[in-house]
N, C-alpha and C positions, 0 to 999 in steps of 0.2 A: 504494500500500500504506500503511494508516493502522499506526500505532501498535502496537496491538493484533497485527496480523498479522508484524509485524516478529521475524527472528529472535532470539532471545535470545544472549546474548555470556555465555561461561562464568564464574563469580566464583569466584576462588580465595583463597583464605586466603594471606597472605603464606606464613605459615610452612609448607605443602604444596603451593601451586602449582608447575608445572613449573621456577620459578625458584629455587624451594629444592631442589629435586632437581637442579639443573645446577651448582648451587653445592655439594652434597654431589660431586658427581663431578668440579667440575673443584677442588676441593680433593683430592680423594684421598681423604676421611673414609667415603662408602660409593660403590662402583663394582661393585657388582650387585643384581639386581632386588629379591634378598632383605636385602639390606641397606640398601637405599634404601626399602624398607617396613618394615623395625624402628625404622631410623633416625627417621622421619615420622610412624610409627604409623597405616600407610596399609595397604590390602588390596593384594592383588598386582594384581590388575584395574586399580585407579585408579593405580598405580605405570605400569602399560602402557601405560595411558592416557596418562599424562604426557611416559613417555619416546617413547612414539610420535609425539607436537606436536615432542619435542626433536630426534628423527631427521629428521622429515619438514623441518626447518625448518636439517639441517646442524648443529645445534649438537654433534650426540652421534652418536658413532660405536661400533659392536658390533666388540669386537677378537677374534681370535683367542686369547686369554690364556683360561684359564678358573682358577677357585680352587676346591681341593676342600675340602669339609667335608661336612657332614650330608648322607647322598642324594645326589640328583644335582650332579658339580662345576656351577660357576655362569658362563655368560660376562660380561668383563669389559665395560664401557663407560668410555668417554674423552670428554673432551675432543677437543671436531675442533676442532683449532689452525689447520690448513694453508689452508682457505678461507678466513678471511676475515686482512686485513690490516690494521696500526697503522703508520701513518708516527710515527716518535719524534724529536725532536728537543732534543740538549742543547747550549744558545748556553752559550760562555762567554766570560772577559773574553779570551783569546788565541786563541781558534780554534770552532769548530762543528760539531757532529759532527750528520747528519744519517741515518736509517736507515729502513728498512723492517721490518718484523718480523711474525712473527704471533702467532695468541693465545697462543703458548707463550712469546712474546718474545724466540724465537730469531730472530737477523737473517739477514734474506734478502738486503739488498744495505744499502753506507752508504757516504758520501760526508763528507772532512773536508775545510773549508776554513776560511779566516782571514776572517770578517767582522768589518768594525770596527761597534763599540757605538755609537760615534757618528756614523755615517750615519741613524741616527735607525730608529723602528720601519716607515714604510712599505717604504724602502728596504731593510731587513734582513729583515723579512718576506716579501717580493715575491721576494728571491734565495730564501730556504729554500722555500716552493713551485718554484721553479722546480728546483732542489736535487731534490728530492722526484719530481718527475715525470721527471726525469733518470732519476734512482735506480731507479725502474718501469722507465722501459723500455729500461735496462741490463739490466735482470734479467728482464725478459719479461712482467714484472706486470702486472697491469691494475689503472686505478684503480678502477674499481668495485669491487672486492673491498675497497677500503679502508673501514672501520666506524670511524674516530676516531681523532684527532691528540694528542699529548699532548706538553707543550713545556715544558721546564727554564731556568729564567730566574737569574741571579749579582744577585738583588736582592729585598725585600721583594713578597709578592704575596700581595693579599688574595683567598684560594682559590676564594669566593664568587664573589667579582665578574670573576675571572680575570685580574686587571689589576697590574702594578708601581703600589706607591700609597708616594710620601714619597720622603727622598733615596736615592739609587743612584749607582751608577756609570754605570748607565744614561740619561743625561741625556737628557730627551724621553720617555721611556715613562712618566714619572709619569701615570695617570687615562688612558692611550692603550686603546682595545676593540680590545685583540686579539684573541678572538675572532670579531669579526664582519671584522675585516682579513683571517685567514686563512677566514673561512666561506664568501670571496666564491670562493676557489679552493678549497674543501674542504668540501662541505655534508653531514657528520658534524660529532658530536660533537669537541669542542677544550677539552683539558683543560690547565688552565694552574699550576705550581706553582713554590716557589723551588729551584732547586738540589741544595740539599742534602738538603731532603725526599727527592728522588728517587732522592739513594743513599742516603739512611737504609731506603728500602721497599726498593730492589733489594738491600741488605743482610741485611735481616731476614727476606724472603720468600726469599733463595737461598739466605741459607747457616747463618741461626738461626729456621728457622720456629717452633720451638718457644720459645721466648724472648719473652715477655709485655713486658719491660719494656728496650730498649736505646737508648742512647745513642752517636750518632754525631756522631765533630767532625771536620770538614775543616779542615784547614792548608794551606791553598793561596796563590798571590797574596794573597786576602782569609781570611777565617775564619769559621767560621759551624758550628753546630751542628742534629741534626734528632734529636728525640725518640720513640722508640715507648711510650707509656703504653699497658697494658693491652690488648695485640696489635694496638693501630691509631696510625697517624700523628697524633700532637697535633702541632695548627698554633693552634691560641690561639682569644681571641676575632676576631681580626683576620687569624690570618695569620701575626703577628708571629713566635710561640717558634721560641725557639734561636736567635736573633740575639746572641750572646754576643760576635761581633766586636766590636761598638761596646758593651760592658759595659765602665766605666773600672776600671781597674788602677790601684790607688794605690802609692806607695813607688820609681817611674820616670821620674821630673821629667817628668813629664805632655807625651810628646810628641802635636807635632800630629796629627791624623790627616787623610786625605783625604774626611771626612766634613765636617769641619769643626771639631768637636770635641778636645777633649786629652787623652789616655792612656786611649785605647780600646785593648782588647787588640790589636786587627788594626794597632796603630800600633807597635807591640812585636813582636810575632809573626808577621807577615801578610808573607808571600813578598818585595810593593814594599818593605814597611818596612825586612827585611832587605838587600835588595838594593841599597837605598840607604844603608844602614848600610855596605856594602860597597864601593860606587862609586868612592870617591877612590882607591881605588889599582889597582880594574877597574872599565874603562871600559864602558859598554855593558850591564852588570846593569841587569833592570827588574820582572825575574819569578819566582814560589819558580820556574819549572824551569830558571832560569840557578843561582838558590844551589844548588838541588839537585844541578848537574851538578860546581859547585864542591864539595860535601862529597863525590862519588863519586869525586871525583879526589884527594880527601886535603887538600884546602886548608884548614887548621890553622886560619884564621881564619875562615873558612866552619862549622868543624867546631864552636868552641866558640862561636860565636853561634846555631846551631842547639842544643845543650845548652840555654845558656842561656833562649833561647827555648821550649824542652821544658818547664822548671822553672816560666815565669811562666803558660806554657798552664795546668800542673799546677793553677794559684792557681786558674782558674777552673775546671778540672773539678773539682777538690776539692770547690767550691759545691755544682756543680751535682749531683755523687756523693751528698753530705747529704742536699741536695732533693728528686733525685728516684728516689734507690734502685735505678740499672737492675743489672741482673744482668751485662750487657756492655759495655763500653765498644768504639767502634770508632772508630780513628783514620785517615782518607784522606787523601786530597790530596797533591801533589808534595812536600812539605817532611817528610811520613810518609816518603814513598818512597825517602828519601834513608839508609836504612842505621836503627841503631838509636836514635839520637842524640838527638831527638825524643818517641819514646814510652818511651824511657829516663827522662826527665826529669820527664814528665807520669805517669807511673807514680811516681815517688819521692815526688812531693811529694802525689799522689792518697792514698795511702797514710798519709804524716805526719800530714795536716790532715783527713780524712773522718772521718765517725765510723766506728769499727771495725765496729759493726752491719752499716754501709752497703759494708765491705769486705771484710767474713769472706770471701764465696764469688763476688766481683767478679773478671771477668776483664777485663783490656785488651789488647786485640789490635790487629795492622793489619789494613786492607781487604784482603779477598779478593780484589778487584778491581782490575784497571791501569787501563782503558780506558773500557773500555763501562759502567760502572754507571746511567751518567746517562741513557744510551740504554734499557737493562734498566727503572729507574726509569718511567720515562716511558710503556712499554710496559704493565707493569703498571698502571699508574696507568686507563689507557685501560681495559684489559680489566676492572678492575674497574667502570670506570663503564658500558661497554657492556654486561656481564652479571649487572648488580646485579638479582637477583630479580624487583623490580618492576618493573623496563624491561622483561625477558623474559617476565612474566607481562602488561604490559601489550600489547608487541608481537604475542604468542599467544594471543590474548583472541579476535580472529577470523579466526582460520585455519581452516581447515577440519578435521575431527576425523577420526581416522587410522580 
């Protein structure tokens, strides 16, 4: 068969192909036929059309819900979460939490254990696959349903290249292709991001979708912050934003830090820092969730170094409050969860030092989240890469037409 005679492959518009109507429903903005054709500015035929690639293909499911308005009520269409699956995974410096989930990124099974960060990336990756295929067939999974891996890393990572790049705590993973390490056990998509990013999105996608601009700071062992500019995760030119850990803090006789450097905020406020602030007279402190356990049990010197450290955090959201105007502040990580002590302090001085502008109608809150954000994070992160319009428009390109 020459050329000529070759079937033709359908060409859709970004903006109405099937992968723009999968993205109006699995957002919730329209979820029926007739709203998914005003929405588009499509005829109902070609709406049918669309949704028929999207049913034939599992993506979209016709639910028993109907909505009434105009004529006849309308049945609804969903999201089909339940087929296909996302292994999530969020490494941190004291433990690992590894999960199954599907596109809804509700978890279907998860596994935590203690791997250490310096066994280096082959060894720590080789355990989380094997982690992961546990985790399936505890739960009766299969991995072929698995559509894309997405993995939480406690270290700079240029999102492009998928890779930890520059110093870490991570010693060995600088320039390491993770990626192609877990693709030899996972041939999906592997999406790779830092941390914090991914409780900044599991943040703002669960529990302030409506909220254009927020700011998230972890106080945890280390410290770090993740930005939502203009409904989507800023990550820089590199990768880099919201590394405010290692931003120096002047007026604190500039202690060392475990970067290298002297009076980075994480060398002041950062779980070890405290924790060694603490050590001579407790023995065995190394982690904010030893201080943490110290200020829940009342320990008075636990309690006003946690203040203080509230106050010095405040210095830098202050900055960053000026800078970049979010609407919400959200504080996580073990040394939040320690009572109010904390986001008491960074509330006080947010407030002294911001511009008033930038505070009129500012809220700061703690995470909604104990556990799982990083897992939730991740998950997301996946589904959006798996059902970003033009993957789904390219995937459905030659299917067969319903």
């Amino acid at each position: 068969m020459n050329d000529a005679d070759a079937p033709s492959l359908p060409v859709w518009r970004p903006q109405d192909g099937p992968g723009a109507v999968l993205q109006l429903i699995a957002s919730g903005r329209a979820v029926t036929r007739g709203a998914i054709a005003e929405a588009l500015g499509l005829s109902r035929s070609t709406v049918l059309d669309r949704l028929g690639l999207l049913i034939g293909a599992g993506l979209v499911r016709e639910t028993e819900e109907v909505v009434s308005g105009r004529g006849r009520p309308s049945q609804v269409l969903r999201l089909d979460t339940k087929e296909r699956l996302i292994i999530a995974v969020d490494i941190g410096e004291e433990r690992t939490r590894v999960a199954v989930t599907d596109l809804g990124a509700e978890i279907r099974g998860e596994r935590v254990e203690r791997l250490e960060l310096s066994d280096g990336p082959e060894a720590l990756l080789s355990r989380v696959s094997a982690i992961a295929r546990e985790v399936l067939a505890d739960e009766g999974l299969s991995a072929d349903k698995v559509v894309g891996l997405g993995l939480g890393l406690p270290a700079p990572v240029d999102y492009e290249a998928g890779q930890v790049q520059g110093w870490s705590i991570m010693s060995g993973w600088d320039g390491f292709d993770i990626r192609s390490a877990l693709g030899r056990d996972w041939p999906v998509p592997v999406v790779i991001d830092n941390d914090v990013n991914l409780l900044t999105l599991a943040e703002q996608r669960t529990h302030w979708p409506d909220e254009r601009h927020l700011l998230y700071i972890k106080a945890g062992t280390g410290v770090g912050s993740g930005m939502v500019v203009g409904g989507a995760i800023h990550r820089g030119a590199q990768g880099a934003a919201g590394d405010i850990g290692h931003a120096h803090i002047s007026g604190y006789h500039d202690p060392l830090c475990r970067c290298g450097n002297r009076g980075c905020l994480e060398a002041l406020v950062g779980g070890w820092a405290l924790a060694e602030a603490l050590r001579a007279d407790r023995p065995g402190l190394r982690s904010a969730r030893d201080v943490a356990g110290l200020v829940k049990r009342g320990d008075s010197d636990a309690v006003a170094l946690l203040r203080t450290a509230g106050r010095i955090l405040g210095e830098a959201a202050a900055f960053a409050t000026s800078m970049l105007n979010p609407s919400v502040i959200v504080l996580g990580g073990a040394l939040s969860a320690a009572g109010d002590h904390l986001i008491a302090g960074v509330r006080e001085v947010i407030y002294q030092r911001a511009l008033p502008l930038a505070t009129r109608q500012l809220r700061i809150v703690p995470t909604h989240f104990r556990s799982r954000a990083g897992i939730a994070g991740a998950s997301l992160l996946v589904r959006d890469h798996v059902l970003d319009p033009a993957a789904i428009d390219a995937r459905l390109a030659g299917a067969p037409r319903p």
